[in-house]
C-alpha positions in Angstrom: 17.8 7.5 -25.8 19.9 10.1 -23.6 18.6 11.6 -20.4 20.6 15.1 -20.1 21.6 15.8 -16.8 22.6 19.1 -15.2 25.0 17.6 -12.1 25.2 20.4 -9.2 27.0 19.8 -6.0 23.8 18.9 -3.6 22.7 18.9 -0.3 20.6 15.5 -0.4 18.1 16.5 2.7 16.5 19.4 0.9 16.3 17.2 -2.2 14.4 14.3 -0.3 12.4 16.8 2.0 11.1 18.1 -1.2 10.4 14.8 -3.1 8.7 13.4 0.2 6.0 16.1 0.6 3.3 14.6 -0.9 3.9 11.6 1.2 3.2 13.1 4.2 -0.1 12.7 5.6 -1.1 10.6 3.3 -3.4 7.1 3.7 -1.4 3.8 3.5 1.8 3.0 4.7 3.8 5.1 7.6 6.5 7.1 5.5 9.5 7.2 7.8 12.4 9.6 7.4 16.0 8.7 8.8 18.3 11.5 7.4 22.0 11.8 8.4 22.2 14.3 11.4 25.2 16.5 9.5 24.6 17.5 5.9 25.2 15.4 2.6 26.8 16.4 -0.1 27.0 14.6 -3.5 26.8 15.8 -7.2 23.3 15.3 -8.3 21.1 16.4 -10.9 18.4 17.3 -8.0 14.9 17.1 -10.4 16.0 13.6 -12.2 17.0 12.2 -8.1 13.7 13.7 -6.7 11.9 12.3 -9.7 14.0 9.1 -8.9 12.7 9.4 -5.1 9.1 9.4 -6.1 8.9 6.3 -8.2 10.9 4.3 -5.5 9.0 6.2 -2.4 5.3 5.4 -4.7 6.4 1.7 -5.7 7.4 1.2 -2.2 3.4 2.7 -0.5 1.6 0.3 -3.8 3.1 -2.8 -2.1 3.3 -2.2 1.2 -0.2 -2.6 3.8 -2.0 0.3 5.7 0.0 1.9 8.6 -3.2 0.3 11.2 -1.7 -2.9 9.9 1.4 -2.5 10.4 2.9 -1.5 6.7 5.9 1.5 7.2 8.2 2.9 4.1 11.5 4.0 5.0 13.5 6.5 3.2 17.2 6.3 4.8 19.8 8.8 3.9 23.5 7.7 5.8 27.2 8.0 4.9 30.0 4.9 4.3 32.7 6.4 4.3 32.8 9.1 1.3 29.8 8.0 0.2 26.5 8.3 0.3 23.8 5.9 0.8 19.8 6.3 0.4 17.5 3.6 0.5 14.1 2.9 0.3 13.1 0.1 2.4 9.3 -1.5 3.0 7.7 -4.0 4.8 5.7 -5.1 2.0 5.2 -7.9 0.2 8.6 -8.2 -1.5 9.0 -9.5 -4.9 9.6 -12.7 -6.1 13.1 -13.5 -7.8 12.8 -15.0 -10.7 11.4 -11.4 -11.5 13.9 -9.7 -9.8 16.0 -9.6 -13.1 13.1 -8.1 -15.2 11.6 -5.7 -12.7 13.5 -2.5 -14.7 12.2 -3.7 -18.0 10.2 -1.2 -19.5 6.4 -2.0 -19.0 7.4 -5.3 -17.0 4.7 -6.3 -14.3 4.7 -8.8 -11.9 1.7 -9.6 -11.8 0.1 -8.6 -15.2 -3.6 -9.6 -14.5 -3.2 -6.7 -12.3 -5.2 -3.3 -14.0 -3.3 -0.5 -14.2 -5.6 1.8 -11.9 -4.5 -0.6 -9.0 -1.0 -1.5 -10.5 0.7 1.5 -12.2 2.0 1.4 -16.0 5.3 -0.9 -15.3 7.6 2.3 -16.2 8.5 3.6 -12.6 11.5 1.3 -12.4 12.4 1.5 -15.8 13.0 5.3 -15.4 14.9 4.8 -11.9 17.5 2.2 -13.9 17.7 5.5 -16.5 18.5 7.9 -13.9 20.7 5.8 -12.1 23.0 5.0 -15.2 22.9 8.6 -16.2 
């Protein structure tokens, strides 16, 4: 039902630094960091965005090809006037839209012949939806 949040004014670089680490160096795609040069505040609850950041940031390396072939993740962290924009962004395969509207759907795959060793369990959107409404 309720996700309970603990809001704190943020800094968003530490937040992603620290969700990213277990990217780095790893096999797959090239993880590619693009942080605002001046510091980003926001009210966050830091452990539900970071958690948030993984699922994306992990979605994102299962669809996207080896860095020798070309495949790069990019996490983007700018400013739009007061607010603040981070996106995730991957040169992968995409996905198709007439499953666009489902992909948040708890246990929704696209491609459900796909095992879940090599697919994941179809929750990692779900719980980005949850943090994102909370």
């Amino acid at each position: 039902g309720q996700l309970a949040v603990n809001l704190e004014t943020q800094a968003l670089q530490p937040v992603i630094e620290k969700a990213l680490s277990p990217f780095q160096g790893r096999t797959g795609p090239r993880l590619a960091l693009e942080l605002a040069a001046a510091p980003v505040y926001v009210r966050c609850d830091a452990v539900h965005l970071g958690r948030l950041l993984v699922n994306l940031v992990e979605n994102a390396f299962r669809h996207t090809p080896e860095a020798a072939e070309g495949g790069t993740v990019r996490v983007v962290l700018e400013t739009e006037g007061s607010c603040a924009l981070l996106r995730v962004i991957d040169n992968g395969e995409g996905i198709p839209a007439e499953h666009l509207p489902h992909v948040t759907e708890r246990f929704y795959r696209v491609d459900a012949a796909r095992s879940r060793a090599h697919g994941g369990t179809g929750l990692g959107l779900a719980i980005c939806q949850s943090v994102v409404q909370a």
